[in-house]
VOBA-1610 file (N, C-alpha, C; in pm, whole numbers, padded with zeros to 5 digits, always signed):
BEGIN
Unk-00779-01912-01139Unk-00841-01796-01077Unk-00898-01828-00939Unk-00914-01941-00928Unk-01008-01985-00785Unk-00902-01943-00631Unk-00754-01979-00693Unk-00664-01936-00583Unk-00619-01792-00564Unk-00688-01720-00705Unk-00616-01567-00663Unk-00756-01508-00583Unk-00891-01589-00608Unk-01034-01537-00570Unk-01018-01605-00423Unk-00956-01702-00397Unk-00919-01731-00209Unk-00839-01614-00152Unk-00723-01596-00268Unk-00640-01520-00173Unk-00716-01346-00133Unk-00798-01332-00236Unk-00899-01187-00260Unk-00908-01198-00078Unk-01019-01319-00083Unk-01113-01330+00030Unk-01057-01321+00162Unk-00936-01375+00165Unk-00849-01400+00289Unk-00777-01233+00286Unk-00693-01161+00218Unk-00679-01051+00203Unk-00773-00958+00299Unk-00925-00978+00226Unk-00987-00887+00276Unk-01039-00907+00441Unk-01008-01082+00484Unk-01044-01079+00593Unk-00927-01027+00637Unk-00813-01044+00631Unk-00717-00972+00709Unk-00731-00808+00768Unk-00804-00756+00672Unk-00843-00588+00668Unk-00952-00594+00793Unk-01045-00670+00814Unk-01148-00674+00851Unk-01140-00722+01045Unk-00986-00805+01031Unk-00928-00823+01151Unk-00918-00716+01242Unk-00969-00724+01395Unk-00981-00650+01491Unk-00802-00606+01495Unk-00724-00728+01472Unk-00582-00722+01457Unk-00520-00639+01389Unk-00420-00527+01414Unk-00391-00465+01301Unk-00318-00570+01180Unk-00278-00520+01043Unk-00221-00574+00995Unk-00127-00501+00943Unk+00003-00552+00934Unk+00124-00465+00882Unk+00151-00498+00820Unk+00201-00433+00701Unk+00295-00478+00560Unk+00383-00449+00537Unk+00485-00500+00518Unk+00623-00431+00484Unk+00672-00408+00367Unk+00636-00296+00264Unk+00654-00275+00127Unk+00776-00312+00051Unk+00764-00416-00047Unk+00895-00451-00120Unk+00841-00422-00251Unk+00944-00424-00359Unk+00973-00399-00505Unk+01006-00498-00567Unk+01053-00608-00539Unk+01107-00740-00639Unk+01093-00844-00564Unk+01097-00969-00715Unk+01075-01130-00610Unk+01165-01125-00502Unk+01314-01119-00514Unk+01391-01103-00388Unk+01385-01033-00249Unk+01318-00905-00265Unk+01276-00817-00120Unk+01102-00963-00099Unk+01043-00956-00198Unk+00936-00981-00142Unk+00929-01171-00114Unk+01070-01238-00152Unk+01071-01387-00068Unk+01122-01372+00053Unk+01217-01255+00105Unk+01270-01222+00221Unk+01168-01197+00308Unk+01101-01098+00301Unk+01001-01042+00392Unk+00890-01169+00405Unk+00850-01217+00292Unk+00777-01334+00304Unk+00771-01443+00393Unk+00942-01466+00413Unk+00946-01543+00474Unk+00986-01492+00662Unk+00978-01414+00646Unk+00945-01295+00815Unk+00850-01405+00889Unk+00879-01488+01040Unk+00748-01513+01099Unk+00666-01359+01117Unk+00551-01394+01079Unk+00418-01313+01107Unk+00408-01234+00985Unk+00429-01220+00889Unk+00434-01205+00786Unk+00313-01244+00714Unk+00156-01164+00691Unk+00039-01217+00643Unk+00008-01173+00522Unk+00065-01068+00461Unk+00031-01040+00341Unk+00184-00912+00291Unk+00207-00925+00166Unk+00266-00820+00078Unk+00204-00726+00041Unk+00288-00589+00030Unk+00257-00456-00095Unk+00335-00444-00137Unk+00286-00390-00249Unk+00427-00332-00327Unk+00439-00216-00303Unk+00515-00154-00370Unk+00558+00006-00383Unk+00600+00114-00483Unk+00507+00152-00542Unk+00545+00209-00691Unk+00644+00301-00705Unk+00696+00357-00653Unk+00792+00475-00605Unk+00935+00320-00617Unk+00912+00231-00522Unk+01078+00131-00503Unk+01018+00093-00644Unk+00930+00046-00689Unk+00948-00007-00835Unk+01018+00047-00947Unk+00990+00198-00934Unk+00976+00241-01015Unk+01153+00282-01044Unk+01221+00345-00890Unk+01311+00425-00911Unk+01415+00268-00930Unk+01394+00142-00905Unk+01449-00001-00894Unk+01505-00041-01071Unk+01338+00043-01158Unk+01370+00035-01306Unk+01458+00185-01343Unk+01484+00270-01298Unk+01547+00353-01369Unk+01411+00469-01395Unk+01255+00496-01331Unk+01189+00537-01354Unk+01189+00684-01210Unk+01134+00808-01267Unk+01074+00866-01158Unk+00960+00812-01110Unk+00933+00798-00973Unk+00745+00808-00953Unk+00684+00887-01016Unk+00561+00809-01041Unk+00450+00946-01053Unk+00391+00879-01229Unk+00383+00764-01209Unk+00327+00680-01341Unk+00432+00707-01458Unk+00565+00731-01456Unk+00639+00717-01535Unk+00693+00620-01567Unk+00681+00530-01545Unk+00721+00366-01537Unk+00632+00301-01609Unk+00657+00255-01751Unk+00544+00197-01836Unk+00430+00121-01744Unk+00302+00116-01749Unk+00241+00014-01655Unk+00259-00109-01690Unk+00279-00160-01818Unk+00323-00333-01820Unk+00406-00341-01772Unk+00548-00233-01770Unk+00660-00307-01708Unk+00636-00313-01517Unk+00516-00180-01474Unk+00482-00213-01331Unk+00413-00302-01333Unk+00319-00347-01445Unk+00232-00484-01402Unk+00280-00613-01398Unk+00436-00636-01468Unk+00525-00734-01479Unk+00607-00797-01340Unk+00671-00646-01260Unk+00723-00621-01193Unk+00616-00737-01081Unk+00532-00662-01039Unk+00418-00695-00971Unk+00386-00845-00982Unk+00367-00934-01096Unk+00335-01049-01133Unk+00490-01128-01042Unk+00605-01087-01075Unk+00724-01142-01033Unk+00737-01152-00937Unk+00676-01081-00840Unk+00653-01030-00660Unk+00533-01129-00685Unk+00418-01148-00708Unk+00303-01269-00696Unk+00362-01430-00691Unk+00418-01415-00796Unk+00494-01543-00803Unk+00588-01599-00745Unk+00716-01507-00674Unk+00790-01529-00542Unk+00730-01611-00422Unk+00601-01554-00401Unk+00557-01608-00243Unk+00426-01640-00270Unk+00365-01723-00167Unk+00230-01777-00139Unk+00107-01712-00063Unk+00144-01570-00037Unk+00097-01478+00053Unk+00026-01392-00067Unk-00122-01349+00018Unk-00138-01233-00093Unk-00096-01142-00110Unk-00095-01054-00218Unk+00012-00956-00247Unk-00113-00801-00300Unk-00096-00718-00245Unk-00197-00637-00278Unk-00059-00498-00378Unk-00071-00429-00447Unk-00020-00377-00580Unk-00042-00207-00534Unk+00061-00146-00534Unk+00026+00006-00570Unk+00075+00045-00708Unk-00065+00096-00762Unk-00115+00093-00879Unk-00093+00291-00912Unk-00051+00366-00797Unk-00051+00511-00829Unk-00192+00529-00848Unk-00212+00591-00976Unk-00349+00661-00982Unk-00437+00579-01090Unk-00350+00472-01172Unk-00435+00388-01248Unk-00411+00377-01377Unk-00287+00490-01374Unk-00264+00462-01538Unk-00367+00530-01623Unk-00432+00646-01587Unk-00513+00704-01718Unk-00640+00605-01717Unk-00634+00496-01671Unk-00778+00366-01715Unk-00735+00307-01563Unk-00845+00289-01437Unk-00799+00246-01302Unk-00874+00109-01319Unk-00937+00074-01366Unk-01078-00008-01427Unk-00950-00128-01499Unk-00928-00153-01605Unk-00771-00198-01691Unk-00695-00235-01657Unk-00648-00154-01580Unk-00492-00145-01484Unk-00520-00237-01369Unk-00663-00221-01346Unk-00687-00327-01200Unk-00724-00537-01286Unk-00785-00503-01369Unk-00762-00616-01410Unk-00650-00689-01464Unk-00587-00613-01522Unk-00412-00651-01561Unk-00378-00698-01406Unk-00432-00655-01308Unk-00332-00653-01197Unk-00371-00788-01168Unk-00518-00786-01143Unk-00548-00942-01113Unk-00452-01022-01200Unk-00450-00963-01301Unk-00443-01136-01427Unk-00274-01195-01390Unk-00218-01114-01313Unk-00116-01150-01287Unk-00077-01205-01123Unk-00174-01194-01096Unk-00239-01262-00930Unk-00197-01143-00829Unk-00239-01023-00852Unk-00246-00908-00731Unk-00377-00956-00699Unk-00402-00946-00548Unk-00562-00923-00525Unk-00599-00822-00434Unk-00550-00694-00429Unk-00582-00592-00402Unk-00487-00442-00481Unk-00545-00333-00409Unk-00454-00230-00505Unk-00449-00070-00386Unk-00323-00030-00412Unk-00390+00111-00355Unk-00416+00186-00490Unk-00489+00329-00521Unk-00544+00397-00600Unk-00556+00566-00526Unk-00450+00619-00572Unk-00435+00727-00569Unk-00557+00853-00607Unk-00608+00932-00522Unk-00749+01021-00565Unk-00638+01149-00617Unk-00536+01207-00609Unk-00468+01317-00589Unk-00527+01403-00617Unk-00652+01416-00517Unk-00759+01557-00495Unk-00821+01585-00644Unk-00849+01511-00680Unk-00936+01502-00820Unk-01048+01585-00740Unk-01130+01639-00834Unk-01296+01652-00807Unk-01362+01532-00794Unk-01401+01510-00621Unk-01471+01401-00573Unk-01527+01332-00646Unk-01612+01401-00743Unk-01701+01282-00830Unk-01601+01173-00916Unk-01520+01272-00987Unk-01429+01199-01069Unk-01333+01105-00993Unk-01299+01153-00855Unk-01222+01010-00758Unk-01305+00907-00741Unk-01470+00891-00717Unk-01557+00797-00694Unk-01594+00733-00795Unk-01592+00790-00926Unk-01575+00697-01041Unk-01490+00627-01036Unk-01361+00684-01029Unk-01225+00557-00988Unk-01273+00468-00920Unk-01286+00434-00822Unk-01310+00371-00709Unk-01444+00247-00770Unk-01533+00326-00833Unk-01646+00226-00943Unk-01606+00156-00991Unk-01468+00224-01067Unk-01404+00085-01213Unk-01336+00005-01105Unk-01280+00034-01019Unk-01192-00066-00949Unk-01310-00176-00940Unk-01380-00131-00855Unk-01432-00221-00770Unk-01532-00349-00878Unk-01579-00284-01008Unk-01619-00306-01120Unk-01538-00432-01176Unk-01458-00398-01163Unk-01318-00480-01248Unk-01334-00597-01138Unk-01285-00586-01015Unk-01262-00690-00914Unk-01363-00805-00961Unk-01510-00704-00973Unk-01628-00786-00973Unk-01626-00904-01096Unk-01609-00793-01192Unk-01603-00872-01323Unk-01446-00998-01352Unk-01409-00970-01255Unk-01245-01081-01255Unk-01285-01214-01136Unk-01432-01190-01039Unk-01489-01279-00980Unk-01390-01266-00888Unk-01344-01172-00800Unk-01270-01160-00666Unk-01338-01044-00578Unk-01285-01054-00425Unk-01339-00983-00369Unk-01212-00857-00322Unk-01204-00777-00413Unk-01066-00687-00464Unk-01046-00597-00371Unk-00904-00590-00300Unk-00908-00537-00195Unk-00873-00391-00228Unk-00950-00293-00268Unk-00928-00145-00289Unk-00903-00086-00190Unk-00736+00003-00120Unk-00688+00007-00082Unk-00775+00172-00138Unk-00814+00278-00116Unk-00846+00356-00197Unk-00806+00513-00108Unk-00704+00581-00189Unk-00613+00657-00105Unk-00662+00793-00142Unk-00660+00843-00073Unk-00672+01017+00001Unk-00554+01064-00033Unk-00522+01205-00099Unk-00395+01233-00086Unk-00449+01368+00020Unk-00569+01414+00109Unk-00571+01521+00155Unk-00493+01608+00231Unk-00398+01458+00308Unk-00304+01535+00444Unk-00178+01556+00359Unk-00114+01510+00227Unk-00022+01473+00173Unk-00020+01649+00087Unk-00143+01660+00036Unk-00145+01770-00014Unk-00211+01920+00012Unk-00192+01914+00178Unk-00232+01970+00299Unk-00204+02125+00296Unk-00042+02170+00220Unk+00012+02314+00205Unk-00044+02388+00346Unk-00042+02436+00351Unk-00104+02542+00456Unk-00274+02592+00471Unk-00342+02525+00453Unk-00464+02496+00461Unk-00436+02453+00627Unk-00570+02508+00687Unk-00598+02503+00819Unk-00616+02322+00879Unk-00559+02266+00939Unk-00572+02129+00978Unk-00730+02099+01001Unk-00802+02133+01042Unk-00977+02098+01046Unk-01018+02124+00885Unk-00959+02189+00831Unk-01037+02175+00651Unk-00947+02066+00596Unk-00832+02014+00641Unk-00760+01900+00555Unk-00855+01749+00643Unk-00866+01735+00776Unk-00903+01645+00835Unk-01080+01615+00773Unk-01164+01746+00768Unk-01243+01693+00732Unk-01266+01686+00548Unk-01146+01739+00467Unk-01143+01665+00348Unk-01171+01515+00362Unk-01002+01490+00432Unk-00969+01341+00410Unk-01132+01243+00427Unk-01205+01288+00535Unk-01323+01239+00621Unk-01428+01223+00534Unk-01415+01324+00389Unk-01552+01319+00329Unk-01494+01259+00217Unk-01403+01256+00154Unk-01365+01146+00057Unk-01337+01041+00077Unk-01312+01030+00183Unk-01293+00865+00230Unk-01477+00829+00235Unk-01551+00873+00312Unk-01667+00880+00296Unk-01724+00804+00213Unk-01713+00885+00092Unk-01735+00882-00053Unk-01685+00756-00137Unk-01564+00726-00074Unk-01537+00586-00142Unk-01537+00439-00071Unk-01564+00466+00018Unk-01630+00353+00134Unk-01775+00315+00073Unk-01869+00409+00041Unk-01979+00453+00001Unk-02002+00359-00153Unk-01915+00395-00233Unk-01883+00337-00370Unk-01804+00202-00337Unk-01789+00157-00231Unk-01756-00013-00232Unk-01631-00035-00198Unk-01541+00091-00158Unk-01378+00042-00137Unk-01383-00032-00009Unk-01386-00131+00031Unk-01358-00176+00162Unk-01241-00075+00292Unk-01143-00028+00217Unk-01098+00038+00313Unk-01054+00144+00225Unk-00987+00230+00320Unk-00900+00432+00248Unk-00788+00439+00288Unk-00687+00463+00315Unk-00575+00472+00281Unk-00529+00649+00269Unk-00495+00661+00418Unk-00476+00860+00405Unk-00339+00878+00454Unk-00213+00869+00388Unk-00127+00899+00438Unk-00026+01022+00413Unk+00041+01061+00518Unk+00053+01166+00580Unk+00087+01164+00752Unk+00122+01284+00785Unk+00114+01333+00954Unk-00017+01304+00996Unk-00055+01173+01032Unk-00189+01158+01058Unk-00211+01135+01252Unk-00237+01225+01327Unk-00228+01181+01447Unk-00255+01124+01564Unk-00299+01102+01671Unk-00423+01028+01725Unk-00530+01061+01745Unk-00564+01205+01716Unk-00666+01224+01739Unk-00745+01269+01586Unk-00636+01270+01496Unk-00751+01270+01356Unk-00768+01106+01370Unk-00706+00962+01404Unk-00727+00875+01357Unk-00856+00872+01441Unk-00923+00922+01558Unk-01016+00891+01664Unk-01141+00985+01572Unk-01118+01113+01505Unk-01199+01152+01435Unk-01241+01060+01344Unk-01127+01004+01244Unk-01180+00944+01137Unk-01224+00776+01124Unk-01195+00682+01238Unk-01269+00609+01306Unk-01415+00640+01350Unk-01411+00760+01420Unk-01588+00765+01524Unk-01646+00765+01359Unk-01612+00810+01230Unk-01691+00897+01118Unk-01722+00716+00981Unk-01577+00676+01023Unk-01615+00563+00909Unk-01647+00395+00986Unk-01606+00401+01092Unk-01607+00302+01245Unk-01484+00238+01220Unk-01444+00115+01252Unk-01298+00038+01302Unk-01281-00017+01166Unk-01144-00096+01163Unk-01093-00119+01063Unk-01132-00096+00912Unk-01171+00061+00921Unk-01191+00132+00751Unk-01068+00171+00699Unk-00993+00235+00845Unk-00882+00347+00790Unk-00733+00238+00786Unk-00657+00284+00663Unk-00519+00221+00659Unk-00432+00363+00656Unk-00325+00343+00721Unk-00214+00441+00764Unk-00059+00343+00695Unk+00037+00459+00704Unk+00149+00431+00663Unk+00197+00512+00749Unk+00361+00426+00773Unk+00424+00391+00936Unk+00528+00471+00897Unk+00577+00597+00947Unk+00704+00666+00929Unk+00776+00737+01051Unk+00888+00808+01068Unk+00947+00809+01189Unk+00812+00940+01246Unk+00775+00880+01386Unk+00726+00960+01423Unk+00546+00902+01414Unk+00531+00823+01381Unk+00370+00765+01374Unk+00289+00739+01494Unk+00230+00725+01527Unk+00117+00660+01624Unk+00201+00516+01617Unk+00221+00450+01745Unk+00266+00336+01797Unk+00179+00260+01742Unk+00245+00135+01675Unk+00174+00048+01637Unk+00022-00011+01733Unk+00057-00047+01802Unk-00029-00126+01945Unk-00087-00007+01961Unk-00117+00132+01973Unk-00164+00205+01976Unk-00306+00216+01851Unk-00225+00219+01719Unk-00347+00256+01597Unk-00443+00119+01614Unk-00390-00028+01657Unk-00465-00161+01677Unk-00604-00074+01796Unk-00531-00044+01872Unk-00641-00004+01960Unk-00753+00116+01960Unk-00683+00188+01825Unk-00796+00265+01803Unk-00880+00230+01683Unk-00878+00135+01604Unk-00969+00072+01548Unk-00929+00036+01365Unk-00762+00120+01409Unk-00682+00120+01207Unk-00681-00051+01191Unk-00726-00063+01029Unk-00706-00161+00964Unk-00569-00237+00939Unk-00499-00146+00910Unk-00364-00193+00803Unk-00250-00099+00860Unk-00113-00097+00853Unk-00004+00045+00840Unk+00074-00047+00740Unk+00124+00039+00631Unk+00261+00021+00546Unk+00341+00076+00562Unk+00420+00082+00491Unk+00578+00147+00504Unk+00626+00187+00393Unk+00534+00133+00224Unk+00584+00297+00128Unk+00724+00238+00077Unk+00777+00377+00041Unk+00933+00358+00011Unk+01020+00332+00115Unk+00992+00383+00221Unk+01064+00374+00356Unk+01135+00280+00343Unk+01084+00136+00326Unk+01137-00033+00374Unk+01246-00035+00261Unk+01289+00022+00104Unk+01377-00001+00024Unk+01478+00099+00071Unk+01450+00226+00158Unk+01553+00339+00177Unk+01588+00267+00250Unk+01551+00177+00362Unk+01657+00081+00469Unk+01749-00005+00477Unk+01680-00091+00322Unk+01786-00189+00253Unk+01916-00143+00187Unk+01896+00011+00091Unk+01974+00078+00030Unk+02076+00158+00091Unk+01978+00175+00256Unk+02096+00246+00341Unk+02232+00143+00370Unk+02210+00018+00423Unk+02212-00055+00466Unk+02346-00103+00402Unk+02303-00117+00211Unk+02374-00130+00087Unk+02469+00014+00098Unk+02440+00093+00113Unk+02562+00232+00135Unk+02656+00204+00257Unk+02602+00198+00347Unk+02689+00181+00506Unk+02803+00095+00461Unk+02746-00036+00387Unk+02913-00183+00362Unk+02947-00087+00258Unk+02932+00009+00160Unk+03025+00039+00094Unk+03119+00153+00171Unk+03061+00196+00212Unk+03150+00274+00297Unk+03231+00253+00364Unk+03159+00100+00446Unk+03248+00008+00554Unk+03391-00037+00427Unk+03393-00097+00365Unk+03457-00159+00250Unk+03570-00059+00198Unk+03506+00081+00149Unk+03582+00178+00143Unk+03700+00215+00255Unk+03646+00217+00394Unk+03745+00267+00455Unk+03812+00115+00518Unk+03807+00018+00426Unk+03922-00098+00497Unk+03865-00170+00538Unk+03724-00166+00571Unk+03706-00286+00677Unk+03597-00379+00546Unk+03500-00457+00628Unk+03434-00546+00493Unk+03256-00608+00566Unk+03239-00724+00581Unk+03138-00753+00630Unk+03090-00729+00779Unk+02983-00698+00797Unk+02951-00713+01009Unk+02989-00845+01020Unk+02979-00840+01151Unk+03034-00992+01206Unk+02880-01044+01198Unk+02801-00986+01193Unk+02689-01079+01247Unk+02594-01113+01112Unk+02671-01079+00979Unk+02627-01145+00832Unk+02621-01248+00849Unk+02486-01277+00772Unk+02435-01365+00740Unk+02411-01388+00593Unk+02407-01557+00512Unk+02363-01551+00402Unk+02212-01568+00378Unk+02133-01495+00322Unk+02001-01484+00330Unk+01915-01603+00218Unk+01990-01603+00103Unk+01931-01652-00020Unk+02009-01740-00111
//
């Protein structure tokens, strides 16, 4: 435990870095020794959505959680980097699910609020942080907003200052950082910076985001990439079949990776 309670600590300094930090979301030991071995490469996530649809599962906690907490352990054990876990909403028990996660050497998690009644999202956010405590790590609760995600046609100043007061709320209850992704733009990230200060807020990177070197300079913690990073590999995996299909076979510029 002493090396998954280093990697906690180092994790969370990474969050805490003036530096942004980027992650590039993988699903298995294989995506996650590749990316691992990326120069600049400081920490892993996973991705419950590539996990899930990887087993034959829809998203959306349909994927037994042992077989996501297995999954997850196999991605820990690949690489030497910490590996922080999207956990969805917790499995019915977020408190459980976060210690399973440790026991398999995750040392952080994202945790889905999906617009619960605030109180009942800040209890989440209790057991997490509860659990970390009681597993003797300093647990990096990744603790997510779905406000802009589940935005519908609601006026943009009542979704911005949702996201603003539940993030609030679980900063408040001990999450080190929030996690609001969505069309998030530069000037909600400048709102929701002046409201929680610099490296609180984590974003996820899709076509069309705030420039990396840009969110560093306005004070974001973290950006991921979600399912995105497996739709690239899979595209990638479609294109040679296609290539293959119509006659031809490898790029010239293949490489063997593994």
């Amino acid at each position: 435990m002493t090396n998954v309670a280093e990697q906690a600590t180092a994790l969370l300094a990474l969050h805490s870095d003036p530096k942004l930090l980027t992650v590039v979301n993988v699903w298995d030991a294989i995506s996650a020794k590749i990316v691992a071995e990326v120069e600049g490469t400081q920490a892993l996530a996973t991705a419950s959505h590539s996990i899930a649809v990887a087993h034959g599962y829809e998203d959306g906690e349909n994927i037994p959680v042992d077989l996501m907490i297995a999954a997850v352990g196999r991605i820990v054990a690949a690489t030497d980097l910490p590996v922080t876990a999207d956990l969805e909403a917790g499995y019915g028990n977020a408190g459980e699910t976060t210690r399973m996660a440790i026991g398999v050497g995750a040392v952080g998690a994202n945790i889905e609020d999906q617009m619960k009644p605030l109180a009942e999202a800040v209890a989440v956010v209790e057991a997490v942080m509860a659990a970390g405590e009681s597993e003797g790590v300093d647990f990096v609760l990744n603790a997510r907003t779905d406000a802009f995600l589940r935005a519908g046609d609601r006026p943009h100043a009542d979704v911005l200052a949702d996201a603003i007061e539940r993030g609030s709320a679980y900063l408040a209850a001990g999450a080190p950082v929030v996690f609001v992704p969505g069309a998030v733009s530069e000037d909600d990230i400048k709102a929701i910076v002046d409201i929680w200060g610099p490296q609180k807020l984590t974003l996820i990177g899709a076509p069309g985001s705030v420039p990396l070197a840009r969110m560093q300079e306005l004070g974001v913690a973290r950006v991921s990439y979600g399912p995105f990073s497996q739709s690239v590999a899979l595209m990638a995996l479609q294109d040679l079949a296609k290539d293959v299909n119509a006659g031809g076979g490898l790029p010239k510029h293949y490489r063997h990776l593994n």
